[in-house]
C-alpha positions in Angstrom: 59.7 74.4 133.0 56.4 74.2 131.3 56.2 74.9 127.1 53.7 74.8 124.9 54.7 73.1 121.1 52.9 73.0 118.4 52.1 69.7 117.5 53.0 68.4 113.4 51.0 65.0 112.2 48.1 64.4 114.2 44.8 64.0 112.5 42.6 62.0 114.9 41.8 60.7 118.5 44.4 57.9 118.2 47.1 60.3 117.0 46.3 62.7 120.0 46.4 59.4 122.9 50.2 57.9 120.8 51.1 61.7 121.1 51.0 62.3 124.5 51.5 58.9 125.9 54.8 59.1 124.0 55.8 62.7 125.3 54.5 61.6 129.2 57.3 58.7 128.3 60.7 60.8 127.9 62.5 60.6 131.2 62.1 64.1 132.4 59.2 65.5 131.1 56.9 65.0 134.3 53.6 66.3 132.1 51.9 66.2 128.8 48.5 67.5 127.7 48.1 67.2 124.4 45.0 68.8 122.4 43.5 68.2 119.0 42.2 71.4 117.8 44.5 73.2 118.0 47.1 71.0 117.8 49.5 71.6 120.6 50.8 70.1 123.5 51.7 71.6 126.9 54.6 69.8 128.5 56.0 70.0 131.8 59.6 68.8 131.8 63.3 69.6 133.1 65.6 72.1 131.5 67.5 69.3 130.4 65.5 67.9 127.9 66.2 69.3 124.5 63.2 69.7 121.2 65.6 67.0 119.9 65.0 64.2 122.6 60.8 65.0 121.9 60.9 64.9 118.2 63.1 61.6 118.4 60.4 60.3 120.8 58.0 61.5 118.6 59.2 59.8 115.7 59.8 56.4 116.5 56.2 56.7 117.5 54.6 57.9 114.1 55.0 60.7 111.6 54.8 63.4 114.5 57.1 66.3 115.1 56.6 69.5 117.5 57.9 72.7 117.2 58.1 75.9 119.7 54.8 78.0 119.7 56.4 81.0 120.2 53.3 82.7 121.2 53.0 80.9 123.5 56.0 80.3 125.0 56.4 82.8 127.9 58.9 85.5 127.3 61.1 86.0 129.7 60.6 89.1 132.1 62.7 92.6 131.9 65.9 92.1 133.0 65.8 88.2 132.9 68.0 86.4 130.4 66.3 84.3 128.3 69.3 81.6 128.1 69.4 81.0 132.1 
């Protein structure tokens, strides 16, 4: 499943490399492209892996948090439940 987050904390080209090097590191998530400006990440991962298991990630690497860009986050189509 791929999602796009926004992205809490980064302020440089440092923060953006810890960022996504940390995200590409949690076992299931098999992408991460992480941008500056505007600060969001696209992340490629298994249904199994929660906003929890990120932000954990994210936080034992620095003062970094994601969130759901819901604007981004495809909406599921007409007759789809968006639970699964």
């Amino acid at each position: 499943m791929k999602q796009t987050f926004k992205i809490n904390g980064m302020s440089c080209g440092s923060c953006k490399q810890t960022v996504e090097k940390t995200l590409k590191g949690v076992n299931g998530v098999t992408s991460a492209q992480v941008s500056l400006n505007p600060p969001e990440a696209i992340i490629e991962k298994a249904d199994s892996v929660s906003l929890d298991q990120l932000n954990s990630a994210l936080s034992k690497a620095g003062n970094y948090s994601i969130s759901e860009d819901e604007s981004k986050t495809p909406s599921p189509k007409k007759g789809e439940c968006c639970c699964g």
